[in-house]
KEKOL-16679 format. One record per residue (C-alpha): y, z, x. Coordinates in nm, 3 decimals. Example, Ala and Ser with C-alpha at 12.3 -4.5 7.8 and 13.67 -1.06 7.14 Angstrom:
residues 2
-0.450:0.780:1.230;
-0.106:0.714:1.367;
***
This chain:
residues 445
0.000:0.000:0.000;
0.341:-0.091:0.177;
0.536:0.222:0.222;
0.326:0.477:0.110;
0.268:0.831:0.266;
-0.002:0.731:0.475;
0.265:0.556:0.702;
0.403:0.958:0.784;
0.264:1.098:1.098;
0.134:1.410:1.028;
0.083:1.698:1.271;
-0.279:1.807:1.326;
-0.190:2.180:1.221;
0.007:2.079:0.877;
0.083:2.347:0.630;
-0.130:2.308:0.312;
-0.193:2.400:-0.068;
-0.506:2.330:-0.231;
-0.474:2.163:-0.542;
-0.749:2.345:-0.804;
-0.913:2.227:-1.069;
-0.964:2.153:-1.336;
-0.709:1.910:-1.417;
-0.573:1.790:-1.715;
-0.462:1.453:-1.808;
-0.163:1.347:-1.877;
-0.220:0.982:-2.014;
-0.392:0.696:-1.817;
-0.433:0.741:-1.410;
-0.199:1.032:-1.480;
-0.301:1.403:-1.366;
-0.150:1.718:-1.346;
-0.221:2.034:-1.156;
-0.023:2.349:-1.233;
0.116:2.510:-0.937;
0.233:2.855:-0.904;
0.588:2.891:-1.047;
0.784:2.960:-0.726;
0.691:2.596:-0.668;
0.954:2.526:-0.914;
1.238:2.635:-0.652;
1.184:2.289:-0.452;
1.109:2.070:-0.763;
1.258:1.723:-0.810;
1.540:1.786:-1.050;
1.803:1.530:-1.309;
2.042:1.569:-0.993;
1.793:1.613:-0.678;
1.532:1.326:-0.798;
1.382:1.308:-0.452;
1.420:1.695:-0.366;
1.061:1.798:-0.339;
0.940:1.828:0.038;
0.552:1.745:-0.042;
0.320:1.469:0.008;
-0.050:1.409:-0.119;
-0.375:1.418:0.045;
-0.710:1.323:-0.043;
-1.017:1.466:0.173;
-0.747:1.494:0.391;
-0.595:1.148:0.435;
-0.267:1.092:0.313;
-0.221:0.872:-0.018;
0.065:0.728:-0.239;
0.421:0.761:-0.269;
0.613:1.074:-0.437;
0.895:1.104:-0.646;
0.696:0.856:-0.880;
0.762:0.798:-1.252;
0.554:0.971:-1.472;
0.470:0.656:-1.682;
0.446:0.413:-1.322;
0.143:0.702:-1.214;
-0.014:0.626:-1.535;
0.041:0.282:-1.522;
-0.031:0.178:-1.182;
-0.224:0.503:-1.052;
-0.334:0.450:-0.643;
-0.215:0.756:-0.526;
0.153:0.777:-0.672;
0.262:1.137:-0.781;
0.577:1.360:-0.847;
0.653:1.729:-0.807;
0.815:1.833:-1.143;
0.893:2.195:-1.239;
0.570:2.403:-1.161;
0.350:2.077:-1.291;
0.196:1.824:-0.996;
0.142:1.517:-1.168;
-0.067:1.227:-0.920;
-0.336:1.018:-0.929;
-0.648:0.912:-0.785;
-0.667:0.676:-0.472;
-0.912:0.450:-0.680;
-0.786:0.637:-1.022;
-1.066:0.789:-1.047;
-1.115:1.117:-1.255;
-0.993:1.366:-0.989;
-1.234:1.617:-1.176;
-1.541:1.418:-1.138;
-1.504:1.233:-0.849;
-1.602:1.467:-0.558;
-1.287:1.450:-0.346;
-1.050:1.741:-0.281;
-0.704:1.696:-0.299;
-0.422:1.910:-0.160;
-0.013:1.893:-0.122;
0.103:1.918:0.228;
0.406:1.971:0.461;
0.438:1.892:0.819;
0.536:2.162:1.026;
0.743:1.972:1.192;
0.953:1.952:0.862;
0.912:2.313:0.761;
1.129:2.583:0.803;
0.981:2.928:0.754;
1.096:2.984:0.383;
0.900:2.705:0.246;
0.551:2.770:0.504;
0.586:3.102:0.331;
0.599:2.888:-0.019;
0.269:2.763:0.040;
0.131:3.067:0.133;
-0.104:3.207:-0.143;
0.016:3.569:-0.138;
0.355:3.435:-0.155;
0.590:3.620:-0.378;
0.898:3.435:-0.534;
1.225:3.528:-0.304;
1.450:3.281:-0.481;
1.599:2.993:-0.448;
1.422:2.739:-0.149;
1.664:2.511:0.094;
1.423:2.199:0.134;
1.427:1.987:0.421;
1.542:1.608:0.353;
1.234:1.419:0.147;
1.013:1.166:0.294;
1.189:0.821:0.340;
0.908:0.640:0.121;
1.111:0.629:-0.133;
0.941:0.499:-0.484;
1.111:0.184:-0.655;
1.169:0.361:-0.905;
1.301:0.704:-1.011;
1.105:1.002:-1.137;
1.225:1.062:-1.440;
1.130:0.873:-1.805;
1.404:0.686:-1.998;
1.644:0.908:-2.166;
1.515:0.984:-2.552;
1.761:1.178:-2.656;
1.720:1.461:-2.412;
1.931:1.465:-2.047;
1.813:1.271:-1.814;
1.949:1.530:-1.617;
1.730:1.759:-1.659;
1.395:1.643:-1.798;
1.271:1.949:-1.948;
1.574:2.185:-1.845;
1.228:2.220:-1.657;
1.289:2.272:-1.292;
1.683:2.296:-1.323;
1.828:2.381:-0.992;
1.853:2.776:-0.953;
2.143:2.817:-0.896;
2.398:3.135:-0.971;
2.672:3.212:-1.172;
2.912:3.281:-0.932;
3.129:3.651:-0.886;
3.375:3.527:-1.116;
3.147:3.479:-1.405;
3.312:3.640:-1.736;
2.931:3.846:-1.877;
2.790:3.845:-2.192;
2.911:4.242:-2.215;
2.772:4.494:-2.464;
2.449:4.345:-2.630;
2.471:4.343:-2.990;
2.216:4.502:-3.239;
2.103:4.174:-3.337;
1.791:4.117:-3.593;
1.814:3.784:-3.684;
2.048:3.479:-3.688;
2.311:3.466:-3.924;
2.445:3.105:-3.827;
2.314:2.760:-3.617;
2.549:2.477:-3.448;
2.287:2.194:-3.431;
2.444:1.965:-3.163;
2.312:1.569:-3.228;
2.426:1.290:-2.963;
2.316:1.007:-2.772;
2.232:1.114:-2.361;
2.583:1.142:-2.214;
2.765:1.234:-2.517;
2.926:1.520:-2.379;
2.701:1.750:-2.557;
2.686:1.993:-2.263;
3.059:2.025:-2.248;
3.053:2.142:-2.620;
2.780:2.348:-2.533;
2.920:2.519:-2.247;
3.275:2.564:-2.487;
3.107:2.729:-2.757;
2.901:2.966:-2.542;
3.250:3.118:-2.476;
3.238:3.283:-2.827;
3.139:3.656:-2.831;
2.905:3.592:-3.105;
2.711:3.268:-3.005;
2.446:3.227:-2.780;
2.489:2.878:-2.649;
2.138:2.773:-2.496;
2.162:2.431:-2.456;
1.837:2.167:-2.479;
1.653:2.462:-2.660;
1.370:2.190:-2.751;
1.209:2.252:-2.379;
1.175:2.582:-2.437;
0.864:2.535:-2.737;
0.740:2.208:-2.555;
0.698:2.419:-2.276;
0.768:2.781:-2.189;
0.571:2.820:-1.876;
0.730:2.578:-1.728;
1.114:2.579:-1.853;
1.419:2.791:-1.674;
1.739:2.883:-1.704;
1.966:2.582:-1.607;
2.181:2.833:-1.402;
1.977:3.122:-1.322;
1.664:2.929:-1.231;
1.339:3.159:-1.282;
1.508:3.494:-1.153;
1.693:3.488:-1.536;
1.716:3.815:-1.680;
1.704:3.624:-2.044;
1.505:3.377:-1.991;
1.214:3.557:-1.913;
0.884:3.408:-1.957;
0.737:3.705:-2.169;
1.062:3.612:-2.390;
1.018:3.223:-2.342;
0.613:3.271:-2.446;
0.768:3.518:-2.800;
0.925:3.196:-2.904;
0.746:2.962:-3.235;
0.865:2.703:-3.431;
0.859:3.013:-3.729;
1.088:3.218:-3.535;
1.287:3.046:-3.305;
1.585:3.098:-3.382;
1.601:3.452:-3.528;
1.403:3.548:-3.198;
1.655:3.376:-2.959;
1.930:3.565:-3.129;
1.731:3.904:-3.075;
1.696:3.815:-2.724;
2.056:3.732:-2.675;
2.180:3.976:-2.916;
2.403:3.724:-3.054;
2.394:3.626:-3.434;
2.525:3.252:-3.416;
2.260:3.017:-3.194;
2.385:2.667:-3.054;
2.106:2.398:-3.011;
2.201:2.089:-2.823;
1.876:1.961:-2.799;
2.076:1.617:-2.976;
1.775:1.465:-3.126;
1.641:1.366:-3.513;
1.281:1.429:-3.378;
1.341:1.765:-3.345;
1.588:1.884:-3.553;
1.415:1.700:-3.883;
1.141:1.920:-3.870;
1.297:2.242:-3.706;
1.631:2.288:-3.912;
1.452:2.312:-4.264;
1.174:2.555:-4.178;
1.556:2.746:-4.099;
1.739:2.612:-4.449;
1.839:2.959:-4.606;
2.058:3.001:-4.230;
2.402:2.862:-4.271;
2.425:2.545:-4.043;
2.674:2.332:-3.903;
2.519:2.021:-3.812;
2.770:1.801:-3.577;
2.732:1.446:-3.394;
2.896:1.382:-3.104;
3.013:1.015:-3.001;
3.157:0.827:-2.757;
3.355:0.552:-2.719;
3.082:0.267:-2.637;
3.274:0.176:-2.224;
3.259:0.535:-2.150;
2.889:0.577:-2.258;
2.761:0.224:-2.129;
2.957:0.339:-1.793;
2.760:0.703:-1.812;
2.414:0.508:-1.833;
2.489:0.318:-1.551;
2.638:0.562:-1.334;
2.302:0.791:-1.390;
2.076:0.485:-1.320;
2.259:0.369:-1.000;
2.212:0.757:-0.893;
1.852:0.683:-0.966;
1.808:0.979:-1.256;
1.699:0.763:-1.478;
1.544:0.415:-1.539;
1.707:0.103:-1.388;
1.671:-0.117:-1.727;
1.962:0.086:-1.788;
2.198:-0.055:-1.530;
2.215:-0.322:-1.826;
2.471:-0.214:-2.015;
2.326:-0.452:-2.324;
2.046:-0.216:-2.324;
2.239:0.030:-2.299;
2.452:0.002:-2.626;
2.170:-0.108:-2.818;
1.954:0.227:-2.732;
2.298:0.412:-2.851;
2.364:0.226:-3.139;
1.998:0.279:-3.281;
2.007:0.649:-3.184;
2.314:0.668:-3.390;
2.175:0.465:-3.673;
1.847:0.739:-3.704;
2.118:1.003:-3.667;
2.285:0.842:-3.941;
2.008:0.774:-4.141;
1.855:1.114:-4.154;
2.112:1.371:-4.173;
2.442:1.494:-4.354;
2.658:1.587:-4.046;
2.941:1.858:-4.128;
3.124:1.710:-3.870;
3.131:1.375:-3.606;
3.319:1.426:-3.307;
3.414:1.190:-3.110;
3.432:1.286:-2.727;
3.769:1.139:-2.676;
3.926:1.405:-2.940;
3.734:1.696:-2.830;
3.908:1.678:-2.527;
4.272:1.586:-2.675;
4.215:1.900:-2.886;
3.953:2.086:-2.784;
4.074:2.422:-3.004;
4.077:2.166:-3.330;
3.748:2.050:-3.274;
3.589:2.388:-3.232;
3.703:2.520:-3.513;
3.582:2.262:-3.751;
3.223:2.336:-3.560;
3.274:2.682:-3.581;
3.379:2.703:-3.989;
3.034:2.608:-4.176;
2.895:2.945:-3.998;
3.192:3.147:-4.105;
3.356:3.197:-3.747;
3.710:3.130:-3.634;
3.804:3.002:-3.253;
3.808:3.348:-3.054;
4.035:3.455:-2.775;
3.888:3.348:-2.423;
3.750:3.076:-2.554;
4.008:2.845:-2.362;
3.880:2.997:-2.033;
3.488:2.867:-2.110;
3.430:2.819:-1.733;
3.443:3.196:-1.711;
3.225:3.261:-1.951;
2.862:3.330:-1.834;
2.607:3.123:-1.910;
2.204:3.085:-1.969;
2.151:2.757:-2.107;
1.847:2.515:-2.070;
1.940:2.160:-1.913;
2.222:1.971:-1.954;
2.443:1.732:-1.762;
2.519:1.840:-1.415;
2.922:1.859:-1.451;
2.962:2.107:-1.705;
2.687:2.277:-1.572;
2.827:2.277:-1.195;
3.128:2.447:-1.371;
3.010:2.766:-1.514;
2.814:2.807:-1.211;
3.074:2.763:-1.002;
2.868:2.512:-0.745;
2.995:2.164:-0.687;
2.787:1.896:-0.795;
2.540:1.705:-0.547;
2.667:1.374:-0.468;
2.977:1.197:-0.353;
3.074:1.013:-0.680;
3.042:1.353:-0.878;
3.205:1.560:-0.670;
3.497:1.320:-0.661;
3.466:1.296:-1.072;
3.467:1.688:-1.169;
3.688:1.727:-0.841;
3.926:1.809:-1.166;
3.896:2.105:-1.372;
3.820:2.207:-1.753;
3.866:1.987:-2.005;
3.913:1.578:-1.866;
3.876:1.252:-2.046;
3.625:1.110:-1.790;
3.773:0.745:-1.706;
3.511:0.706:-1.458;
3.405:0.381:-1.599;
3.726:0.212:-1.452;
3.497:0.294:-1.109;
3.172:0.269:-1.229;
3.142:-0.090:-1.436;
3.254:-0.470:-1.277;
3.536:-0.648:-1.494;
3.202:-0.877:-1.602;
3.042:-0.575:-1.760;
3.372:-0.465:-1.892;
3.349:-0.826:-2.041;
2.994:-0.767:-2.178;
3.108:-0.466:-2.352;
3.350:-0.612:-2.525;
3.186:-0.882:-2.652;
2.886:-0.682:-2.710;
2.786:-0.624:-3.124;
2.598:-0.345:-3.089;
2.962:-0.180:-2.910;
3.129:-0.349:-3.227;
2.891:-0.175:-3.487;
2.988:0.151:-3.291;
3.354:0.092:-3.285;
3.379:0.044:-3.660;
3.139:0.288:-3.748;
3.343:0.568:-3.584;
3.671:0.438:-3.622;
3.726:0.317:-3.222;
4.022:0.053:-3.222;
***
């Protein structure tokens, strides 16, 4: 296979973690081993797609390339795999079933690339000490990046799983006195496209003394072993897993609100797969049900930017795909649910008090004091977009282009597009029908 692992020299005394079975399948040549959860501090992540350190072995040889698409490992198999969250999904040299076929298989680090913290990873008796530096991944980079096309969840963060852990920093405003708090009195279901700005209102409401923002709550049912706090990594004081593990569909989110000891819940999990089921089993809890929009040359510029990072799939450098993804998303949106209120991005951030307050009145609350200073405000939500998120936690984003972007502070209308998109695609947008439909169907001049 041209530029897979088994060009890396590796040294004779390598460090190395068995890989047990059994394993369970994921779909196709697709397998997955579960790994111990301080694994999860040197994941790939939405915003560190080629962080994880490891390679693959089979009987000892190496095989494959990492940082692999889930769906490419299923497709194509030979070897490919990807380090996400505490989950080790690869394949078989021959895809083979890795159960039945005799060989053992094992993730491994040079020691020439280690550095003490993550030898001691590998170690079995190894206790989690927090958050991992990794050394720079292997240069056999995949041709394509590890995460699936965006659904309706961040790319950023496929499964809030594995978000970076990183800390709310010293001048992080706390939650303060916990609340005796039974059940929820109130939820703010968040609906958008990827790249809506979700996040941001997210991270705004949060603010309130009585809401417990949480973000793309979704991950946390799909998968509570595996899903941590987007700012606290696994060393949460919230989000433990005993508390992520109390959590069912029946009492989500009166249990979240006796976790957080907050009465009003915000769920920006943004999509009709799983608020149509979730929100009625919920329908005698006031709700304000919002979608939030975008102006079609800021979102197709948003998809583009993410693919060109390599976060998500490159179809979506196409900005024709692009727009007609949104405009269907919008369309299901549309189809399947009264919305109190549709925001569009660009007035959220002309007047952000205005907005909140019209998301804040079908659960009987009022815009609070401090709610300006949001940034302050701490934080445990699951996923999200990395700029918001690099705010409350007071760490710049990774990357040139976004540290440049959220270089500015708060609230922005994010012109980035001007940067990110060629006059042709400008062009292409404009001309574009599905752009058209969303332009008259959310009043865009």
């Amino acid at each position: 296979m041209t530029g897979s692992s088994q060009d890396v020299e590796l040294d004779p005394v390598a460090v190395e973690f068995k890989l047990t079975p059994p394993f369970s399948r994921n779909e196709g040549n697709c397998w997955i081993a579960r790994l111990p959860e301080r694994f999860q501090a040197v994941c790939d992540t939405g915003s560190q797609p080629r962080r994880s350190p490891f390679l693959l072995t089979e009987n000892g040889s190496l095989i494959g390339l990492p940082h692999t698409l889930h769906r490419d490992i299923a497709q194509r198999g030979g070897g490919l795999f990807s380090h996400w969250a505490a989950d080790f999904y690869f394949s078989a040299s021959d895809n083979s079933d890795p159960n039945h076929n005799g060989r053992a298989y094992a993730i491994v680090l040079s020691r020439g690339a280690a550095d003490p913290e993550l030898v001691r990873l590998m170690s079995p008796e190894s206790k989690p000490t927090g958050s991992v530096a990794s050394p720079a991944a292997p240069s056999t980079a995949p041709e394509t990046p590890a995460h699936p096309a965006p659904t309706g969840e961040s790319a950023d963060s496929q499964a809030g799983v594995g978000a970076e852990a990183v800390r709310a920093g010293p001048t992080s405003r706390p939650f303060g006195p916990r609340q005796d708090v039974d059940q929820c009195s109130g939820i703010v279901a968040v609906f958008g496209s990827s790249y809506c700005g979700s996040t941001l209102v997210n991270v705004m409401l949060g603010a309130h003394p009585e809401i417990f923002a949480g973000g793309e709550l979704h991950w946390v049912l799909a998968k509570p072993d595996g899903t941590v706090c987007a700012i606290c990594g696994e060393h949460c004081r919230y989000w433990t897993l005993e508390n992520r593990r109390s959590l069912t569909a029946e009492n989500f989110y009166h249990q979240l609100s006796r976790i957080f000891g907050r009465r009003i819940i915000v769920d920006s999990s943004k999509m009709h797969d799983w608020f149509g089921p979730m929100l009625p089993r919920f329908s005698d809890v006031p709700q304000s049900k919002v979608l939030i929009v975008k102006h079609p040359i800021r979102h197709a510029a948003s998809f583009v930017e993410k693919a060109r990072l390599g976060e998500i799939e490159t179809k979506y450098l196409d900005v024709d795909i692009v727009l007609y993804y949104v405009r269907v998303f919008y369309q299901v949106c549309l189809g399947n649910h009264d919305f109190d209120r549709i925001i569009r991005y660009e007035d959220l951030v002309k007047d952000p008090q205005g907005i909140l307050a019209d998301i804040l009145a079908p659960v009987g609350l009022q815009v609070a004091p401090g709610m300006h200073d949001w940034k302050s405000a701490e934080c445990h939500m699951i996923g999200g977009n990395s700029g918001p998120r690099a705010q409350v936690s007071n760490i710049p984003p990774t990357g040139e282009f976004r540290q440049r972007k959220y270089k500015r502070s708060g609230v922005f209308l994010d012109d980035s597009y001007a940067e990110t998109l060629s006059i042709e695609e400008v062009e292409r947008v404009a001309l574009n029908e599905d752009a058209r439909w969303i332009k008259r169907t959310f009043g865009y001049a």
